[in-house]
N, C-alpha and C positions, 0 to 999 in steps of 0.2 A: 288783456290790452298790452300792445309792448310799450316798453318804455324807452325805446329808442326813438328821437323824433328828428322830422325830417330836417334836410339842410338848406338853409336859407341861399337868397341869393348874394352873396358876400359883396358882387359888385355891383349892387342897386344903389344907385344916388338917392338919399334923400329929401326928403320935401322940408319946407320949411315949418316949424311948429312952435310953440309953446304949452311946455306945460309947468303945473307948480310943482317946486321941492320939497319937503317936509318941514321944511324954513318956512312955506307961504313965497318965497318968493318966484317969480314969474324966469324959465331958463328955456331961451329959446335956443336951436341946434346952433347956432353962430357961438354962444354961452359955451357951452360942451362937448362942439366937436373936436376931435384929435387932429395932431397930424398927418397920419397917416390912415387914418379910418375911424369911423364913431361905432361903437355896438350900444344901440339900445335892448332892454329887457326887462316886460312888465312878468314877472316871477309872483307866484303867493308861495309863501316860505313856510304852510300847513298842508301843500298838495305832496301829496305822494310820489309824483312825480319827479317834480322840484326837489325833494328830500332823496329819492334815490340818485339824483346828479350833482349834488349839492359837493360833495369831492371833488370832482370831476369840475364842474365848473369855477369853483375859486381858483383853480391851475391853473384851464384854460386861460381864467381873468387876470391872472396873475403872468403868464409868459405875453399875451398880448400887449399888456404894460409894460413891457418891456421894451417893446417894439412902436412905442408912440403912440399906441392906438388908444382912446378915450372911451372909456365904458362909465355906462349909464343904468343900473337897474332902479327899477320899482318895485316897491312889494305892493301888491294887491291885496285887501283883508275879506 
């Protein structure tokens, strides 16, 4: 299986949502989007996967903040 996975569409508008934070509280995309763009990502942080990008991704997440963008993940169990 590779572990390269495909490229999303970066300029998809999203829909409107709600879901709960690990608080219990209720954060709908108005709650959390950025200025400049929102990245959601529901991640499980025991997939193999996700463990082999897990470098790679806190960078990525970390120069996008940079740049105003507002990142969202979930861990899934």
């Amino acid at each position: 299986m590779p572990i390269q996975t495909p490229i999303c569409d970066f300029g998809q508008k999203a829909i409107p949502f709600e879901l709960k934070s690990t608080d219990n509280k209720i954060l709908s995309l108005n709650d959390i989007k950025g200025e400049n763009g929102t990245l959601i990502m529901f991640i499980c942080n025991h997939c193999p996967y996700v463990k082999a990008i897990t470098k790679e991704l806190v960078e990525d997440c970390s120069e996008l903040k940079k740049n105003w963008y507002q990142l969202s993940c979930y861990l899934l169990k």
